[in-house]
N, C-alpha and C positions, 0 to 999 in steps of 0.2 A: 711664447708661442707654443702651439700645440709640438711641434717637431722637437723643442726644446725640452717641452716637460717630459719627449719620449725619451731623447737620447739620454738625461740625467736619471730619469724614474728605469729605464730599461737596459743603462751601461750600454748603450749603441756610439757607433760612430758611423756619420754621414760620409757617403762617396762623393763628396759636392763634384768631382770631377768626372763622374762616372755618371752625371742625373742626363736622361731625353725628354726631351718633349714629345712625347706621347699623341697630343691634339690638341689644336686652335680652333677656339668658340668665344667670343666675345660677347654672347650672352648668358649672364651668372646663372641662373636657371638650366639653360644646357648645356653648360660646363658641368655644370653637378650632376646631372643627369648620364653621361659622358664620361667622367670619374665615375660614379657607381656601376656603370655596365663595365668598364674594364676592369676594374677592384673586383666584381665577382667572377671575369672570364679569368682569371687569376687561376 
């Protein structure tokens, strides 16, 4: 998976205890949409 080739290619380790749910959208199109507006309020 993507997450995988980060942690190996970039020596990261994941907080799996520490992850939130952020927002619930059960449509793929506006979930993506959703991720990208909070990925750049970043």
């Amino acid at each position: 998976s993507v997450i995988t080739d980060h942690i190996i290619n970039e020596n990261h380790s994941i907080g799996w205890d520490e992850i939130k749910i952020l927002d619930h959208e059960p449509h793929y199109f506006k979930r993506l949409i959703s991720e990208m507006i909070f990925i750049k309020n970043q």
